[in-house]
KEKE-3310 file (N, C-alpha, C; in steps of 0.2 Angstrom, whole numbers, plus 5000, padded with zeros to 4 digits):
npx = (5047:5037:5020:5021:5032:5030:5020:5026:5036:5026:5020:5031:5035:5026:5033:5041:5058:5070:5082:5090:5099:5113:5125:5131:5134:5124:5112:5113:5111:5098:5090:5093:5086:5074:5072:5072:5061:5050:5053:5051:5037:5033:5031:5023:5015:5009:5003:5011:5025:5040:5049:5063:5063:5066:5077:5083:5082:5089:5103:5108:5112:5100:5100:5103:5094:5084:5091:5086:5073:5060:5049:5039:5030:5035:5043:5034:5025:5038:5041:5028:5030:5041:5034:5023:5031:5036:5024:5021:5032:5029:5017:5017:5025:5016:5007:5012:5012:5012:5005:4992:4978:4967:4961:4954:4960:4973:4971:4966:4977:4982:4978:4985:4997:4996:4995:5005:5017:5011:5015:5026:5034:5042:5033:5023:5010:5004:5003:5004:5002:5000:4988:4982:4984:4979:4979:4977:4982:4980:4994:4995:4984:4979:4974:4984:4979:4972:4981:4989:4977:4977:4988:4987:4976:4983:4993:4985:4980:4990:4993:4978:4973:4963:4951:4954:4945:4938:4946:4940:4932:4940:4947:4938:4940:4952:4952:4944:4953:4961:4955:4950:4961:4969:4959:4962:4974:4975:4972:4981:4996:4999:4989:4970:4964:4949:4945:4956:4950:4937:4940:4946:4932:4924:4932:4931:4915:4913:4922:4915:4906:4914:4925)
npy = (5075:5073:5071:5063:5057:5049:5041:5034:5026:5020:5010:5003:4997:4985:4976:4962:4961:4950:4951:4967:4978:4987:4990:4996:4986:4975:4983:4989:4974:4968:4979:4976:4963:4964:4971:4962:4954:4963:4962:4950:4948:4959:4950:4939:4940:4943:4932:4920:4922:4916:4911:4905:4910:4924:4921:4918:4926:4936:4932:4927:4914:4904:4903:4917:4926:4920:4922:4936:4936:4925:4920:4920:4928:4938:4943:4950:4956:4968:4971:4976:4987:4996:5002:5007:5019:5023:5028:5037:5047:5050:5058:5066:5076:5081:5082:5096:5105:5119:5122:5117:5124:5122:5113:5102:5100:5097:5086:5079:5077:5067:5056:5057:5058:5044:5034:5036:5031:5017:5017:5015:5011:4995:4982:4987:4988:4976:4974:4985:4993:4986:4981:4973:4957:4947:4944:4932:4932:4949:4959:4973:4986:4996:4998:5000:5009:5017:5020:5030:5038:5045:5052:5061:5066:5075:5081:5091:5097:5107:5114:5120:5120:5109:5103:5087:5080:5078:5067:5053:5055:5058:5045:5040:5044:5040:5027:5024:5030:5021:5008:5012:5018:5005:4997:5005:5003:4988:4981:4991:4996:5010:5015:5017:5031:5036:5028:5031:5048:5045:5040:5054:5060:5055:5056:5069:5070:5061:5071:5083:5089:5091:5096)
npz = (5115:5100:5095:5084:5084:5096:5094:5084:5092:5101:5090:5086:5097:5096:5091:5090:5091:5092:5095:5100:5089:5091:5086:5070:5062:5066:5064:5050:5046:5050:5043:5029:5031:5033:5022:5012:5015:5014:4998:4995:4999:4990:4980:4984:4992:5010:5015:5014:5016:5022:5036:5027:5015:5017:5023:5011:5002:5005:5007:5017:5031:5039:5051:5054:5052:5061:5073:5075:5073:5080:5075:5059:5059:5068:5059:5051:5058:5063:5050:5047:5058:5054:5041:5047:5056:5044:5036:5048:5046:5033:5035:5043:5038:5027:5033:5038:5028:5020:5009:5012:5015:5026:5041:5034:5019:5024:5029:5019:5011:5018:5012:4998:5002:5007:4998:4989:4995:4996:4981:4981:4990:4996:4997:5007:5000:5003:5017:5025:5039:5047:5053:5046:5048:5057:5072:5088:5105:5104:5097:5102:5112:5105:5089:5073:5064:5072:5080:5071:5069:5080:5083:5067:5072:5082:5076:5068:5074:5083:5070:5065:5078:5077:5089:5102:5105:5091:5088:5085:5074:5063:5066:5059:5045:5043:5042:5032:5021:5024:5018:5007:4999:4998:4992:4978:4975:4972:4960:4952:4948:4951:4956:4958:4949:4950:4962:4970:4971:4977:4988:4994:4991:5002:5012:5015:5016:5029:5037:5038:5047:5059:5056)
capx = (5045:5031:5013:5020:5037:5026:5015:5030:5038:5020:5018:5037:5036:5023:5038:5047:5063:5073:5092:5089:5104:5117:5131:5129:5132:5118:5106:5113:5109:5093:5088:5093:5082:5068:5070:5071:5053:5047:5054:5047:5029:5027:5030:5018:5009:5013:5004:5016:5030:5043:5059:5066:5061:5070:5083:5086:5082:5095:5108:5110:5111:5093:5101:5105:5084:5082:5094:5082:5065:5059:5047:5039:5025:5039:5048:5027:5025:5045:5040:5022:5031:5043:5029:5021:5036:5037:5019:5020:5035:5026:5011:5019:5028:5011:5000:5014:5013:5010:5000:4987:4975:4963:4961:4951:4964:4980:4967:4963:4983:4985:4976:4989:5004:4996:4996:5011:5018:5008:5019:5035:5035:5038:5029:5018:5004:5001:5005:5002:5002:5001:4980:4978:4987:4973:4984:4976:4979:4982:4999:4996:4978:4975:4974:4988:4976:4971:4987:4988:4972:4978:4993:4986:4971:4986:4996:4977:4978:4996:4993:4976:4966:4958:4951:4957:4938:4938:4952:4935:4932:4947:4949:4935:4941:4959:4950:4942:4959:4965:4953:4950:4969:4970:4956:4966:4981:4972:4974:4984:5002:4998:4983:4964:4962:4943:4945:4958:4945:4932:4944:4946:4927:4921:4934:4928:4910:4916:4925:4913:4903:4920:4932)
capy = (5070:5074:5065:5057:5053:5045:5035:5027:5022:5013:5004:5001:4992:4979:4970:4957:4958:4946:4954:4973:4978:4991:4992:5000:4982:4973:4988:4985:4967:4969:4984:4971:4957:4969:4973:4955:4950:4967:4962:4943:4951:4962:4947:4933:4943:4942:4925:4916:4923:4909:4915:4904:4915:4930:4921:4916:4932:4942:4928:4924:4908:4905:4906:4925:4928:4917:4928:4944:4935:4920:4916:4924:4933:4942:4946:4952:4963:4970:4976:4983:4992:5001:5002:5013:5023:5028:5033:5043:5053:5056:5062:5072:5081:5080:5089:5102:5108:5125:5122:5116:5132:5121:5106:5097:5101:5093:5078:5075:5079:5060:5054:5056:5054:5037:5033:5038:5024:5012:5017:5016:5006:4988:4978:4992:4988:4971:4972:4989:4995:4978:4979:4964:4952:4943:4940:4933:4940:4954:4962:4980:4986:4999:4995:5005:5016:5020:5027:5034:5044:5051:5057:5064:5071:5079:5084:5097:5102:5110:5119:5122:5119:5105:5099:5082:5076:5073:5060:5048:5056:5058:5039:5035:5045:5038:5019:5026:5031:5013:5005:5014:5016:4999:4994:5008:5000:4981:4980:4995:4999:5018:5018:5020:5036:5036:5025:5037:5052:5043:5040:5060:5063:5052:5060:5076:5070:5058:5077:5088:5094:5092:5104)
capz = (5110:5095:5094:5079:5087:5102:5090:5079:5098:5103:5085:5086:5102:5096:5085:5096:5087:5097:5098:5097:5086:5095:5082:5063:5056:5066:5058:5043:5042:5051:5039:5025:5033:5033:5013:5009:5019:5008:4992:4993:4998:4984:4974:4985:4997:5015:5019:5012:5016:5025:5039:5025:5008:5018:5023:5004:4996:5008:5005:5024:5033:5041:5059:5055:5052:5069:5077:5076:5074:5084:5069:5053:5063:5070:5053:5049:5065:5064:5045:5050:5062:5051:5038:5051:5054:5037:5037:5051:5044:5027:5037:5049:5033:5023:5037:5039:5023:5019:5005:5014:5019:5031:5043:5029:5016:5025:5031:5012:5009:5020:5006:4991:5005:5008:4991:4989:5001:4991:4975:4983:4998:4997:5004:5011:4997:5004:5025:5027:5044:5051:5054:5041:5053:5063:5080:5094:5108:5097:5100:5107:5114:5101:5080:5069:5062:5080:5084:5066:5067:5085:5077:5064:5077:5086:5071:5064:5081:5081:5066:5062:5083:5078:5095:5103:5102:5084:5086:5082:5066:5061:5065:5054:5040:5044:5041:5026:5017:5020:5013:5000:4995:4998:4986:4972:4971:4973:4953:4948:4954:4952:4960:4952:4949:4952:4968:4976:4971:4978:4996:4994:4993:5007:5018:5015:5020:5038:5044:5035:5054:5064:5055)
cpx = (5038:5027:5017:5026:5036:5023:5020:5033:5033:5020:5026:5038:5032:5026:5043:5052:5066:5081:5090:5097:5108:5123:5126:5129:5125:5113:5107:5108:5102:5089:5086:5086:5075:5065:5068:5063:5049:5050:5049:5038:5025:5028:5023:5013:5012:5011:5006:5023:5032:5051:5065:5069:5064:5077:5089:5088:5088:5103:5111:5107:5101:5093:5102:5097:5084:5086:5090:5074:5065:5054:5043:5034:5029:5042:5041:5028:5031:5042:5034:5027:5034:5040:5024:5026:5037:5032:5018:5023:5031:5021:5014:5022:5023:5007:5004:5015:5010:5004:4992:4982:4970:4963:4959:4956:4970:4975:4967:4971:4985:4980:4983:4996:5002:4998:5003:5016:5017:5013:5025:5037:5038:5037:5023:5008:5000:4998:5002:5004:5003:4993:4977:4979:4981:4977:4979:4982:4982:4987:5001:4989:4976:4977:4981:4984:4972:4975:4989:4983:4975:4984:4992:4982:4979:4991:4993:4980:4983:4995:4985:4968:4963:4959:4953:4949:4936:4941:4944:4931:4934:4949:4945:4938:4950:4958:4948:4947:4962:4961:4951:4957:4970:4966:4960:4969:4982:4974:4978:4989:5002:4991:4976:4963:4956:4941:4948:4952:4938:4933:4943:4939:4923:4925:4931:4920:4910:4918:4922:4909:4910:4925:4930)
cpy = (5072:5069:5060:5055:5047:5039:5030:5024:5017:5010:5000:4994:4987:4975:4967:4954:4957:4950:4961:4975:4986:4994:4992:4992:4977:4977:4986:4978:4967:4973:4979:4964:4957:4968:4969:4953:4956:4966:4954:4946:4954:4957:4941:4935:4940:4935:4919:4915:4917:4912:4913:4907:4921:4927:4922:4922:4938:4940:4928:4918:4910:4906:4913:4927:4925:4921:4933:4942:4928:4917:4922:4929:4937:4946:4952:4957:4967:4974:4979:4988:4999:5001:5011:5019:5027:5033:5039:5048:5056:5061:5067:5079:5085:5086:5096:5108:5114:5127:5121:5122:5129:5115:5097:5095:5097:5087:5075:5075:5070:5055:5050:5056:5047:5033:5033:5032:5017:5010:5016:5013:4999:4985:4981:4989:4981:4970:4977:4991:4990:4975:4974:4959:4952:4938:4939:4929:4944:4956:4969:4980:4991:4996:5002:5010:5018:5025:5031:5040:5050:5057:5061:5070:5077:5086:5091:5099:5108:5116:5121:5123:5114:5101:5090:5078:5076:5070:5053:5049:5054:5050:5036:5036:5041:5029:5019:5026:5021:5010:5008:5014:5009:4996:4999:5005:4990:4977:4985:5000:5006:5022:5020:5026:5038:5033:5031:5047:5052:5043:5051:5062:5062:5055:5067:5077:5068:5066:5083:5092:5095:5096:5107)
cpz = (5107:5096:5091:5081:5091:5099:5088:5085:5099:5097:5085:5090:5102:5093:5090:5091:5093:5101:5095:5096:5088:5090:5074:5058:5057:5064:5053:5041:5045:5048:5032:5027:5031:5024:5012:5010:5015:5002:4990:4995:4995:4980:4976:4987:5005:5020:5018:5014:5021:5027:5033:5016:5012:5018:5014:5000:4998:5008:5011:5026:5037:5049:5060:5056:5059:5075:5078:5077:5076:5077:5064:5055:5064:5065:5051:5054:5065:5056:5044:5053:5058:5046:5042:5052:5051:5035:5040:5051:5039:5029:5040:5044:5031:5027:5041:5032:5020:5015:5007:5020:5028:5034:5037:5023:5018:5027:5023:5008:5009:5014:5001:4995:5006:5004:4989:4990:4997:4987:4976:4987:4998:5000:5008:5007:5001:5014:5028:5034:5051:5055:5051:5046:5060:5070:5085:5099:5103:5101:5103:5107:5109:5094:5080:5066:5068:5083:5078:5066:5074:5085:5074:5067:5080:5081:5067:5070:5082:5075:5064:5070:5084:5085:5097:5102:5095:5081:5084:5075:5062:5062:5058:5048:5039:5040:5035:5020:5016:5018:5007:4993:4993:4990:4981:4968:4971:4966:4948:4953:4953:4954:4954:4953:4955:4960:4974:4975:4975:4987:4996:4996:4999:5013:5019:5018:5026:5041:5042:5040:5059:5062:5050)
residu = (UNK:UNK:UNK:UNK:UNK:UNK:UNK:UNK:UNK:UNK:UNK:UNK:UNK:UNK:UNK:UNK:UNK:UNK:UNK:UNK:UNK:UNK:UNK:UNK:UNK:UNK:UNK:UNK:UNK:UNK:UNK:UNK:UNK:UNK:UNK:UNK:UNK:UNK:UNK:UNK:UNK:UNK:UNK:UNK:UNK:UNK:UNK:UNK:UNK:UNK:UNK:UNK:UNK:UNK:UNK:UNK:UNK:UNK:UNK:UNK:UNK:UNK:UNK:UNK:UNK:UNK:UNK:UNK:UNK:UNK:UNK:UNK:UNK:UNK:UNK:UNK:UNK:UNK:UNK:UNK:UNK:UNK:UNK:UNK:UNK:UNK:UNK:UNK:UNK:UNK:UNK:UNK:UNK:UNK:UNK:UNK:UNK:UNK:UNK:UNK:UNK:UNK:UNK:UNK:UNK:UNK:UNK:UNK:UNK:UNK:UNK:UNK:UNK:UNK:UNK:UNK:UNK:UNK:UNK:UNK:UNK:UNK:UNK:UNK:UNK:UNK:UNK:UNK:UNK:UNK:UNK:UNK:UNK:UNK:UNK:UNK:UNK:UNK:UNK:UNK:UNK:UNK:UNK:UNK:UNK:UNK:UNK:UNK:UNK:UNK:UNK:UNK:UNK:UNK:UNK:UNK:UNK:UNK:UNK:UNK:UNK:UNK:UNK:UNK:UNK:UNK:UNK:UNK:UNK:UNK:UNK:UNK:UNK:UNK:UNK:UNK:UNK:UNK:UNK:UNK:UNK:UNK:UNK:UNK:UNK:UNK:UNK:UNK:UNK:UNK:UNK:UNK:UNK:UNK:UNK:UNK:UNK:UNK:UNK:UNK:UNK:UNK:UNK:UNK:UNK:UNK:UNK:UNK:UNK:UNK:UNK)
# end
């Protein structure tokens, strides 16, 4: 199993979907569940959302949502998850990418794959990773962009050395990216130019003595 395989398993396992689905049509309608809880999101934001607004948007009864999630937390942490997931394939493609001559290069790559995600995702611009979510007790002992940056740390490593001791840099610049993206696409579904330029330069200085 890959770093980034490993990570999307730990961020996967913090979602208490209730009936884990074994056959292709409870995927399906769990798959579907999912879109619905991301399609009312990019319209309300995710502290609104209600088991009741997926069930409607998906056009299933409300005991089918109750079947997988016990409550709307659950619907939130199950779409963090695969929110992460997604991320950690783009990266995983992103930081293999040839174009990129140096560790600093595919780091600044996760930049315009996160963005990316933003543009395309739904649901992702609002819920993101699932760090917004103010759980107590929190639902796993590390953050999501904790196990994203170790990933990513692992991921330099693989192709370009970078050592395991600057998984702390590399988290900062990791935290840097999402707030930065985050504020981009705040007020413009294609992302500020200047904002994401801005995430770009600042990563460049966070890992500019580390690699």
């Amino acid at each position: 199993m890959t770093t980034i395989e490993l990570s999307t398993t730990l961020l996967a396992a913090a979602a208490p979907i209730r009936n884990e689905p074994v056959q292709a049509r409870s995927t399906a309608r769990l798959a579907a569940l999912l879109d619905s809880a991301a399609a009312v999101i990019d319209e309300i934001g995710y502290e609104r959302l209600t088991t009741a607004m997926v069930a409607d948007r998906a056009g299933a009864s409300i005991g089918t949502v109750y079947r997988y999630f016990p409550d709307r937390i659950a619907v939130l942490q199950s779409l963090a998850a695969r929110n992460s997931e997604r991320l950690l394939a783009a990266l995983s493609t992103e930081l293999a990418d040839e174009k990129h001559a140096t560790a600093t290069d595919a780091l600044l790559g996760v930049v315009d794959a996160t963005a990316e995600l933003f543009r395309t995702e739904p649901g992702y611009k609002s819920l993101r990773t699932g760090d917004v979510l103010d759980l107590l007790p929190a639902s796993s002992e590390a953050t999501a962009n904790a196990v994203v940056a170790t990933a990513v740390t692992a991921g330099l490593g693989q192709r370009f050395g970078t050592p395991e001791s600057a998984t702390t840099v590399i988290g900062t610049a990791i935290a840097v990216i999402d707030a930065l993206v985050s504020r981009a696409f705040a007020r413009d579904l294609s992302g500020d130019a200047a904002l994401l330029d801005e995430a770009r330069r600042v990563v460049r200085l966070v890992v500019a003595e580390a690699l």
